[in-house]
N, C-alpha and C positions, 0 to 999 in steps of 0.2 A: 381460504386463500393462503398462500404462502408470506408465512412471517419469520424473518430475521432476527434470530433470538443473540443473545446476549455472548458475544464474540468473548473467547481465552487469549490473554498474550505473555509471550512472553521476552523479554532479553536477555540477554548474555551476560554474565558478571564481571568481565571488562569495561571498565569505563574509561572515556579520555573527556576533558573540560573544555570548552570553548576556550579556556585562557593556556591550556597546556597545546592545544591545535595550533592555539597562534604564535607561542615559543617555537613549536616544530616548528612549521613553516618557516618562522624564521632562521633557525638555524640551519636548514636546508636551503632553502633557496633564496637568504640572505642577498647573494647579486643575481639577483632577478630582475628585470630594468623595469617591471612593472610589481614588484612586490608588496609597495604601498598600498596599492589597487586591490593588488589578491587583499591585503592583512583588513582591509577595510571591509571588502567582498563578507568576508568570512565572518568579521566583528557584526557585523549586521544582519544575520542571517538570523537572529535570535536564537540559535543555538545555544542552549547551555551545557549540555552535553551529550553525549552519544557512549552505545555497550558496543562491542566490541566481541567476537568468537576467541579473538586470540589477545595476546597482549600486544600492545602498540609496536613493540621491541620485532614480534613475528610480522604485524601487516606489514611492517614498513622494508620486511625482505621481499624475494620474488623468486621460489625455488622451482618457478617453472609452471605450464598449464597443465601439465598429468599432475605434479604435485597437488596444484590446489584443485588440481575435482577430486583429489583422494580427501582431500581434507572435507571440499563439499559434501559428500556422501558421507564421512564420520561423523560432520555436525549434524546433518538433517537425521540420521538414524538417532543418533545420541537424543536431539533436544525433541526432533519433535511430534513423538508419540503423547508424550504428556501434555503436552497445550491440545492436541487434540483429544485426550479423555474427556481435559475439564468441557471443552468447548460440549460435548457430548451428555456430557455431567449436567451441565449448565442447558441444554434442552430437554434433560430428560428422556434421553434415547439412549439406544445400544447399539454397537457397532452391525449387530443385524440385523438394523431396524434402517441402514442409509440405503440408499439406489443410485446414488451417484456420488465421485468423489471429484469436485473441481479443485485442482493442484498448479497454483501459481505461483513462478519462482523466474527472477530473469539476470540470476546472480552465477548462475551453476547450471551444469546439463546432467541429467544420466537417463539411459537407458535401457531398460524401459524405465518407465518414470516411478517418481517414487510411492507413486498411489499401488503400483501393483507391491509393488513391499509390505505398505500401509495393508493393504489387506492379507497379505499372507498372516503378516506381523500381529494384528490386532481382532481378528475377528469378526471379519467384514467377510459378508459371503461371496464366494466366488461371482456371481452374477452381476456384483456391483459394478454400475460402469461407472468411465475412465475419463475426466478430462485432462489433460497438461494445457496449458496457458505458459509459456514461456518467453514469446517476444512483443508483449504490452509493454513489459516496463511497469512505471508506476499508476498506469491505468487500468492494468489487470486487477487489483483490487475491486473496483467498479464493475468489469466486466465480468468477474466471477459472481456476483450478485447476481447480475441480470442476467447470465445464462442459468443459474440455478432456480432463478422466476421464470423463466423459460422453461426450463424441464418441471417444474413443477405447475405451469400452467398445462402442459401436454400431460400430465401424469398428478394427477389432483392430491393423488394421496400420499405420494413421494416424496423422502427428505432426503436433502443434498448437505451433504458435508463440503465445507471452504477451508481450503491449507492458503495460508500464502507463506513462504518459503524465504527470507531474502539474509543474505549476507555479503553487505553491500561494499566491507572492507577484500575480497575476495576480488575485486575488481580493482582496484588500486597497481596503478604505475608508474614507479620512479621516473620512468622516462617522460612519462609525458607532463609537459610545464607550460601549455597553454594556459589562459587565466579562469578557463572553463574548467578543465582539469583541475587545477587548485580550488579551486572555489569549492567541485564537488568534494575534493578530499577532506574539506572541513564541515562541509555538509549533511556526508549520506552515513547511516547507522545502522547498524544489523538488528533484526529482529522476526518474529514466528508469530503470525495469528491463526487462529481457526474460528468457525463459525457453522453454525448448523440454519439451514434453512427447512421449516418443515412444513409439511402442505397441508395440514391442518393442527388446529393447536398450537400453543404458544404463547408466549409474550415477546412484545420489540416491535418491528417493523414488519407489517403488513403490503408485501409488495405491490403495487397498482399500476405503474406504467414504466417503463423503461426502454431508451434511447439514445444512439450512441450517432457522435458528428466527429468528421475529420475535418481540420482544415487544410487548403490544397495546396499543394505546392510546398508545403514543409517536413516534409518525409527525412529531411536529413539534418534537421533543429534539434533532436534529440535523438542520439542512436551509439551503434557499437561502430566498431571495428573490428572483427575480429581475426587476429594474428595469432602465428604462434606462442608466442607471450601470453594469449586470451582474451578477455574483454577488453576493449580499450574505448572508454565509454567519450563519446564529443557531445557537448550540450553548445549551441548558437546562443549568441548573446541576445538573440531576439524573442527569445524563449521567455523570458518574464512578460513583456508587452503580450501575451497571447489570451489573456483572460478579455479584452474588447474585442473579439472577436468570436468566444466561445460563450459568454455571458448569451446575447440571443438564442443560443441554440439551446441554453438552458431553460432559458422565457419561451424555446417555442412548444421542447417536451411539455414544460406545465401547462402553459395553455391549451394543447391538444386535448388536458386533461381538465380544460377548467377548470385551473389552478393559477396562481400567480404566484412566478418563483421569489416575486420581491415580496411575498407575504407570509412564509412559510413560519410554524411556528419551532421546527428545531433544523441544523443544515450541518450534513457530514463531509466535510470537503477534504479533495488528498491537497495537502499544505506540502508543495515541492519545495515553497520561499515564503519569506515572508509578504512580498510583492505581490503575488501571487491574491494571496487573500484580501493584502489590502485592494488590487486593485477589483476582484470580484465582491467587494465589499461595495464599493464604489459603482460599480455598473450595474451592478442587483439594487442599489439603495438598500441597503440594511447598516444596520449597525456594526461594527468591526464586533463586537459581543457575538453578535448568533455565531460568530467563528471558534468560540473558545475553544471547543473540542479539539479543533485541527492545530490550535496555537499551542496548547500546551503538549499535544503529541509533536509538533517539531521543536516547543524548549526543552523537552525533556530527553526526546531519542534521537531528536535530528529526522532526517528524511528518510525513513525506512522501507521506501519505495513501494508496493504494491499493498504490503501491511498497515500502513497509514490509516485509510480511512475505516480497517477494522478496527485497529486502537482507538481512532476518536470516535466511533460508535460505544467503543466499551466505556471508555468515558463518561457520556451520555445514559451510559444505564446505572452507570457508579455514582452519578448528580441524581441520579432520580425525579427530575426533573420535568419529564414527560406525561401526557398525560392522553387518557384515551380518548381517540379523536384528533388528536395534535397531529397537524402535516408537517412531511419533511423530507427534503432532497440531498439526495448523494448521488455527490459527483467525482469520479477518479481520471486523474490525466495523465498523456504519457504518450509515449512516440507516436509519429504522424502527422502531425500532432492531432492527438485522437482525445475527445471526451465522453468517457462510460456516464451514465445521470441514469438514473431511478427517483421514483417519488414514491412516499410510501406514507401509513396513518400507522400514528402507535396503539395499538391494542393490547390488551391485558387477558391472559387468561381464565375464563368465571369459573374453569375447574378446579 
């Protein structure tokens, strides 16, 4: 069966501190008539800090949307051939050993997408198929999993390569001073994961069941705008309350599989807030603990959108903590409000 091996990440060596976030802010939009709000928003986010492509001094310009997709396509060539070696490295495979390449990124456009590069570029045979994923959001992470256990259920012996792509500063607009807007600009962090999924062999996550829920009627709770200016990202305030309603659909994938999600013994969650987890902490009955992975991928990078719940898997392999046999659910969210869930056992390789 297709198992989820041990995810590569990387970030950028720009750093900004949640305490320097909250100076900016301040000294930006100081008479803001709800800034207190934002400065609070933001102090609680458990953010401790977030990397950065460029230096604060460049995000906080805007020299146009042709500018930053030139800049798009400089980072993605520059940074990330190498998070995708190791990810490779880290399976034990070669680049002419994938059959598919799932490429999620919902920060920047190009095309064709950057998978057919990837393979000019690295050694990927021409046959390799293609996926782009680019308007998830931070669910794409999730749903790159479970299409790669999907093509690898149709295709037993097939390994899938996972890019997730994001740079989240890239989206960033002076103009907009909504308290969603602020909130995310002290929020969201740039960073690169890969991950190999291979359909036999392995150690990690042994894919088993995977299933994806929208909730209805929220299609415009998290989303873009997109202008000439570019991304112009709006998140609804009612977007942290959405774990009571996505919690059962999580309880209802496990139980299809005669599972209990309140019983799992490790959980990869995309941590968008801190809210977030605590309130699926809460609806799941578990301990705020089975969260660590996802708590300390948002104190340390902040929300790196689609890449999240690959970092708090790497995490999890970095704790060593798992053990063969041990259940565990990953869940990524993100516009529609849509939730990607997988359940998987961790196995250890006996070769």
């Amino acid at each position: 069966m297709a198992v989820l091996c041990k995810p590569a990440i990387e970030v950028p060596e720009y750093v900004i501190t949640n305490e320097e976030t909250l100076e900016l802010a301040q000294r930006l939009h100081g008479d803001h008539p709800q800034i207190d709000l934002v400065l609070r928003l933001i102090e609680h986010t458990g953010v401790r800090k977030r990397h950065l492509i460029q230096p604060i001094e460049k995000v906080l310009q805007h020299p146009g949307f042709d500018a930053r997709s030139i800049t798009y396509e400089q980072q993605t060539k520059a940074r990330v051939p190498a998070v995708v070696r190791r990810a490779l490295d880290q399976a034990a495979l070669e680049p002419r050993q994938i059959d598919l390449i799932v490429y999620v990124s919902c920060t920047g456009f190009m095309m064709p997408p950057p998978t057919a590069w990837l393979i000019g570029k690295m050694g990927f045979r021409p046959e390799t198929r293609q996926m782009p994923i680019a308007q998830l959001g931070c669910a794409a992470g999730g749903a790159a999993v479970n299409r790669a256990h999907d093509f690898c259920t149709a295709y037993p012996d097939a390994n899938v390569l996972i890019v997730a792509c994001e740079f989240c500063s890239l989206c960033y607009q002076p103009t907009d001073l909504g308290v969603g807007s602020l909130l995310s600009n002290g929020l969201f962090g740039d960073g690169i994961a890969a991950v190999v999924v291979r359909g036999s062999g392995g150690t990690g996550v042994r894919l088993e069941r995977n299933g994806s829920y929208i909730i209805p009627d929220t299609e415009d709770w998290i989303s873009y705008a997109v202008r000439s200016t570019g991304f112009h990202f709006q998140l609804d305030k009612r977007v942290p309350g959405t774990m009571e309603p996505l919690a059962p659909a999580l309880n209802a994938v496990a139980e299809a599989h005669q599972w209990n999600a309140g019983k799992m013994d490790f959980y990869i969650i995309h941590a968008g807030g801190p809210r977030i987890l605590d309130d699926l902490s809460r609806f799941l009955d578990v301990p705020p603990e089975a969260f660590r992975f996802s708590r300390a991928t948002l104190t340390e990078y902040g929300n790196i959108a689609s890449a999240v719940v690959l970092d708090a898997l790497g995490r999890m392999f970095d704790e060593a903590s798992a053990l063969d046999g041990h259940r565990g659910l990953m869940a990524g969210f993100g516009p529609g409000i849509t939730a990607e869930i997988s359940l998987g056992t961790w196995t250890t390789d006996s070769e």
